[in-house]
N, C-alpha and C positions, 0 to 999 in steps of 0.2 A: 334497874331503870323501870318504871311505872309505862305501860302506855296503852292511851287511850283504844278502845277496841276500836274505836269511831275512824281512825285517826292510822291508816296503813299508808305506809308511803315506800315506793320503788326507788333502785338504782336507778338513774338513766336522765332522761329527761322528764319534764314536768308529768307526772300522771295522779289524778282523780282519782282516789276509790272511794265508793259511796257505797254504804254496807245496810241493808235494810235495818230500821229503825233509828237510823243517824241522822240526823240533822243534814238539809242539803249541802249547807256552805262549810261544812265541817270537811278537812280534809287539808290537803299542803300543794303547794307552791314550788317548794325547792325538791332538789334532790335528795334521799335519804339515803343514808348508810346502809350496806347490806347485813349490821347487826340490828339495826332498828327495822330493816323489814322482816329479817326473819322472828322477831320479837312481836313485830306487829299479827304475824301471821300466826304465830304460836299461841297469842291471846285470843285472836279472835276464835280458835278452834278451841280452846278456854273456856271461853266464854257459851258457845254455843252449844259444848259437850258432845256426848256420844248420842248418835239418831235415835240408840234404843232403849236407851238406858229411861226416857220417860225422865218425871220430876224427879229434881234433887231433894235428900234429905230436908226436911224443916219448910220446901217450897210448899204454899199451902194453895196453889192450882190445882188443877186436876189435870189427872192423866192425862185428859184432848189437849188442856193448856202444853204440858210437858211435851207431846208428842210435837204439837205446831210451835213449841218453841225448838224445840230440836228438829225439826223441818225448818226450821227459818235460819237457825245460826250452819245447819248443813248447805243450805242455798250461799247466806252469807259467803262462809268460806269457799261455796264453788267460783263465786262469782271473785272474791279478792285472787283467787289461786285463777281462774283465768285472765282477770287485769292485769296481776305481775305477769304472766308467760306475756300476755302481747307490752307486756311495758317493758318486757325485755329484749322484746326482738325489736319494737322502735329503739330503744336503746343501741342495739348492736349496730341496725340500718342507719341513726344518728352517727354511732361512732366512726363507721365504713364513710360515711358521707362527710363527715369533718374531716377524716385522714386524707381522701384524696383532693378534695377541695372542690371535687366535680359531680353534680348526682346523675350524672349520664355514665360515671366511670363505669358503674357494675352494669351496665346494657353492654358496651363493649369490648370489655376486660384488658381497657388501658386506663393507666393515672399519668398523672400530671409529673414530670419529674422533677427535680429542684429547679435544675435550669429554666423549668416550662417547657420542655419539647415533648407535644401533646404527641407527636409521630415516633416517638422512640419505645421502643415495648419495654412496660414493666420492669422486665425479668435481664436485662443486657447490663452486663458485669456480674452475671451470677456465675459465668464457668461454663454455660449449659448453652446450646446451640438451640434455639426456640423459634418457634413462625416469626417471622419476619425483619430477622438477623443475618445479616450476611457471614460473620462471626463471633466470636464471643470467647474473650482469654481471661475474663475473668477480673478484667480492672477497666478504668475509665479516665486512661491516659492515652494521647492523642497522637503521640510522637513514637507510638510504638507500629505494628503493622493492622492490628486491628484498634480503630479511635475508639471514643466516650460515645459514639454513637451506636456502635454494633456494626461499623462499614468498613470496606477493605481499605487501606491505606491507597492513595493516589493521588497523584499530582494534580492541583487546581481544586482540591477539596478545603482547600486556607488552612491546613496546619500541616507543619515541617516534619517530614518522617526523617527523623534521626537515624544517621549512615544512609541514607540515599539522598534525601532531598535538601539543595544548600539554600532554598529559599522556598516560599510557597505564599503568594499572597492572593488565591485563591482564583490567579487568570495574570493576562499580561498585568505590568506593571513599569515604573520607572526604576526600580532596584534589581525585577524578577522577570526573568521570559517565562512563556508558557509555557517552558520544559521544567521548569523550577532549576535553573540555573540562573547566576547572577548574571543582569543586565549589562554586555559591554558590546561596546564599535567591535565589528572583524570575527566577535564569534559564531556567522554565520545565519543568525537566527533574525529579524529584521523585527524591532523593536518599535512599533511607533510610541507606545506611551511613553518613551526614554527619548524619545524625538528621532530616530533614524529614518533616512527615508530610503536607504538599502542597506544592504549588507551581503557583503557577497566572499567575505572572511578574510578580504585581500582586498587592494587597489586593484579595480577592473577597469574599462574601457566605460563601463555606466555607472562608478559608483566609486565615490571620492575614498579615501582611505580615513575620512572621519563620518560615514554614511552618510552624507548627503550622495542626494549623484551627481554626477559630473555635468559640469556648463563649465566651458571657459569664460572666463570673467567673473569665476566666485571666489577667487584669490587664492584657492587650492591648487597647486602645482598636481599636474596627476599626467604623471607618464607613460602609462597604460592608453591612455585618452590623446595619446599624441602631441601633451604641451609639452615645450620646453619652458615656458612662463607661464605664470597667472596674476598680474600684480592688483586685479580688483574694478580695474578702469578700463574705458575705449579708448585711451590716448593714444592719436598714433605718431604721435612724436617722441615718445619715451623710449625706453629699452627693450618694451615689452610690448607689440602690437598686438591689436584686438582680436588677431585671432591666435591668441598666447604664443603667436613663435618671436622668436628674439629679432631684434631690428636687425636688419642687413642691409647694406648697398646693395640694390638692386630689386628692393620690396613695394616699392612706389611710396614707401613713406620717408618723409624725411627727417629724420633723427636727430633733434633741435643738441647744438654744439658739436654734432657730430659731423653731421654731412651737409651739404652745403648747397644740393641738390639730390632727387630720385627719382627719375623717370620712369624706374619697372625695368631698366635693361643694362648690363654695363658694357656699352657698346659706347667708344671714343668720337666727338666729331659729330655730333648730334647735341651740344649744348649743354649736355651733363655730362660730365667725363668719368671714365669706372670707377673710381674712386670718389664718386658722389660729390667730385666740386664742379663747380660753374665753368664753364669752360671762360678762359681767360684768351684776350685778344696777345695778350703774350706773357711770358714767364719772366719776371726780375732773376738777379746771380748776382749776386758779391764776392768777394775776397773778404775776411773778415780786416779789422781794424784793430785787432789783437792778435797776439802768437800764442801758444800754450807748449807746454813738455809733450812727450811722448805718453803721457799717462792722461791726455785731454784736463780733466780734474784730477784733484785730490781726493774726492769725494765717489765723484760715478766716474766710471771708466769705459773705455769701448766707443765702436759705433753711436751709439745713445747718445752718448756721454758731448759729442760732438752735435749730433741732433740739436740736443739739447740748447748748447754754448750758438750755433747758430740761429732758432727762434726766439732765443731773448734778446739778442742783439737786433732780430728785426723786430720784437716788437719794442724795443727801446727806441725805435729809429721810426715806428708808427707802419712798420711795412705790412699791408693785409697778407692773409695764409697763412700756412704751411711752410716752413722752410726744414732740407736737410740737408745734412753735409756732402760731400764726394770724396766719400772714404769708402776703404774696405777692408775687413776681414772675414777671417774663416768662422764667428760666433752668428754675424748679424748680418751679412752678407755684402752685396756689391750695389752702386748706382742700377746697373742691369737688370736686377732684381727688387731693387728695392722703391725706384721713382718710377711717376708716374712719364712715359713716354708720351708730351706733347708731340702735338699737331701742331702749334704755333710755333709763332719767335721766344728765342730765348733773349733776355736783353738788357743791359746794365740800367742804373741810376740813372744815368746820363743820356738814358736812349738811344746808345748802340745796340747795333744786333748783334750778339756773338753766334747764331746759328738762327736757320730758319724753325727748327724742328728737331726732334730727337735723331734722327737720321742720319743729320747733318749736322749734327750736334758731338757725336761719334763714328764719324769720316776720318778724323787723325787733323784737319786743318776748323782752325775757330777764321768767324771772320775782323773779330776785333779781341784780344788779349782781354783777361779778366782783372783788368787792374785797379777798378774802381770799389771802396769801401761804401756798405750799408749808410755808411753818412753821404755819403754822394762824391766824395774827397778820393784821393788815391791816398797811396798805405805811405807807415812813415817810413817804413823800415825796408831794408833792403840787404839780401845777401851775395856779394860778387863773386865770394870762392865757388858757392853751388851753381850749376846750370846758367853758367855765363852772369851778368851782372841782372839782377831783377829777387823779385818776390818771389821766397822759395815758400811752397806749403807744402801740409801731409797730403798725401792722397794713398799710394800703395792701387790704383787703378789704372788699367789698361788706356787707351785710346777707343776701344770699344763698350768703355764700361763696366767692365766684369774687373777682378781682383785680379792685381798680378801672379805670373805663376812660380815666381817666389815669393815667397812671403817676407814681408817687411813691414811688418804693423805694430813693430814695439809692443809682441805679445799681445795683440788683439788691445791695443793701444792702453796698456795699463803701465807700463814703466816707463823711466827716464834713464833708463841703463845704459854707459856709453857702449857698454860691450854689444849694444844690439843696434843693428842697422836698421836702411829704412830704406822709402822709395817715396819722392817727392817730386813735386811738378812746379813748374817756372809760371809765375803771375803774367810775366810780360810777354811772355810766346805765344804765338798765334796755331804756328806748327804742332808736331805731336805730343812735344816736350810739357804744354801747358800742364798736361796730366801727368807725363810719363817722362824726365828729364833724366832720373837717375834713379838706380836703385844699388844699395848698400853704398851710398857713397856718404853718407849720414850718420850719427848717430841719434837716439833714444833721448839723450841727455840736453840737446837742443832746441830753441823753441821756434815755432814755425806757425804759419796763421793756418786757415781753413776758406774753400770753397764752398757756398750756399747758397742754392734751387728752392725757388719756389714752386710746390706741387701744385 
């Protein structure tokens, strides 16, 4: 390759060299190879020969010529041999300055790392423990105990250390507590960004068992807190009063289908009777206008079963209340126990009184026989062989009310079995027998009507 003496050109970035006797504009622009510079430098020392050697054969100067040309081509090359050295060291400071991408890097002796985390040193993933690393294992994986940063693994730093932490979203979160455990109701830790507004790990007295806390009236049952109910509403005629305990007789509220009044007390003779109805200026009673087996129904059997057979026949018949039978057995118990004990008259259809009052009502003498049916008619039927000529019914009850003390209830009134006795009372008697005519003189198998009180 030929080249010009004029004409040196360095590695690196753009450099000038201007050699005495060269032309000013003579010289390059680009980069050159470091075979052309070391070529370029090799000629010009060529060119300008040895300082003492004087002229070359055939040159027809003179010695002075010879000596100040070999003074000029030794300047020459002092001068290209000091442009390369500083073109090599802009060169190097170029290249330093390209690589980090920052010319403040070499004042501080940090660079830029890929990510751009101007605060992470150098040297972190080299293995080596260096200023301002907390540790250093030699990799730039985040889930292990030392992260890509050089820092010690810990919860709320936003990445998941593998075998300890089952979440980490770098502080609370709706998925994550601030332990880096997963976000749930009850596991003690009180989550607002998952919306809890306690958490107490359990159902407490302040704080629902799905972390709200507790107010009755937020449709949260929470028995900790004293409700038996929460249904969501101030109704105080439903099942569930406003201050979540369950409706009762006797709570001042009145329990719509259920009770019929509630004054706050179940004290008798005061207008609201214990049993939360109206006090009535007297009680209706029939003899029913059908007979049944010993087993009441086919269907429901028992006390009930007779309940039952008496309010549809008053409400067939348009009669307001309550009505129950005067039966008894040993499952459901006796009138004694089970009716409400008026204060008032007791009194047929027709507007007889049979008793003033419960009192008198169970003295062993009525003052008019219970002969009259729910239709306002007497009954059709009649039996002469039982307790003289008259309307025999079931009863199986004393003169005081309470169940006989034998038993005769056709099995808690579910058979028609002739093999089982009974105890039945006379429609048409006034005396004790109304209730109490005969026992075991019946059977099971026979059909007989019912007596029915309105409560």
């Amino acid at each position: 390759m030929t080249t010009n003496r004029c004409d040196v050109r360095l590695a690196g970035p753009v450099v000038w060299v201007a050699l005495a006797g060269c032309p000013a504009d003579q010289g390059t622009t680009g980069p050159a190879t470091a075979t052309e510079t070391g070529v370029a430098m090799s000629d010009a020392m060529t060119t300008a020969g040895p300082a003492s050697s004087g002229l070359t054969t055939g040159d027809p100067a003179s010695a002075t010529d010879g000596t100040s040309v070999g003074t000029t081509a030794t300047t020459e090359m002092s001068s290209a041999t000091t442009m390369a050295a500083t073109g090599s060291t802009l060169a190097t400071s170029d290249a330093m300055t390209a690589s980090s991408g920052d010319t403040t890097a070499g004042s501080t002796g940090e660079t830029t790392s890929a990510s751009g985390d101007t605060n992470m040193p150098a040297s972190c993933g080299d293995g080596d423990l260096d200023p301002g690393e907390a540790c250093d294992d030699g990799n730039r994986i985040d889930s292990d105990e030392c992260t890509a940063a050089c820092t010690l693994a810990a919860c709320g730093d936003g990445s998941i250390h593998e075998g300890v932490e089952a979440c980490d979203d770098g502080g609370e979160s709706a998925l994550c507590d601030d332990d880096c455990t997963p976000a749930e109701c009850l596991d003690g830790l009180v989550n607002a960004a998952a919306g809890e507004q306690c958490d107490d790990g359990t159902e407490t007295a302040a704080c629902d068992a799905d972390c709200t806390a507790a107010l009755c009236g937020d449709a949260t049952v929470n028995a900790a807190a004293g409700e038996a109910c929460d249904d969501g509403d101030a109704d105080e005629t439903d099942a569930c009063i406003s201050d979540c305990a369950a409706a009762a007789c006797g709570d001042g509220h009145v329990q719509a289908g259920v009770e019929e009044c509630d004054d706050g007390n179940q004290v008798g003779g005061d207008g609201c009777e214990v049993n939360c109805k109206k006090a009535l200026a007297s009680r209706l009673v029939f003899v029913t206008s059908s007979t049944y087996y010993g087993d009441i129904t086919n269907t429901m059997h028992g006390v009930l079963a007779a309940d039952m057979r008496c309010q549809l026949l008053a409400k067939n018949a348009g009669l307001p209340g309550t009505f129950l039978a005067w039966l008894a057995d040993d499952e459901t118990g006796d009138p004694a126990s089970r009716f409400v004990k008026s204060d008032v008259p007791y009194v047929l259809l027709d507007g007889k009184k049979i008793a003033n009052n419960w009192a008198d009502l169970t003295d062993g003498l009525l003052l008019n026989p219970i002969r009259v049916t729910e239709k306002g008619g007497q009954p059709a039927y009649e039996f002469p062989e039982i307790c003289g000529s008259g309307q025999v019914v079931w009863s199986n009850v004393q003169v005081n009310g309470k169940a006989a003390e034998n038993t005769f209830d056709c099995n808690n009134w579910s058979s028609t079995s002739a093999a089982l006795n009974t105890a039945w009372g006379n429609a048409q008697a006034k005396n004790g027998t109304w209730t109490s005519c005969g026992a075991g003189l019946g059977h099971c198998g026979e059909k007989r009507a019912l007596y029915c009180f309105q409560q």
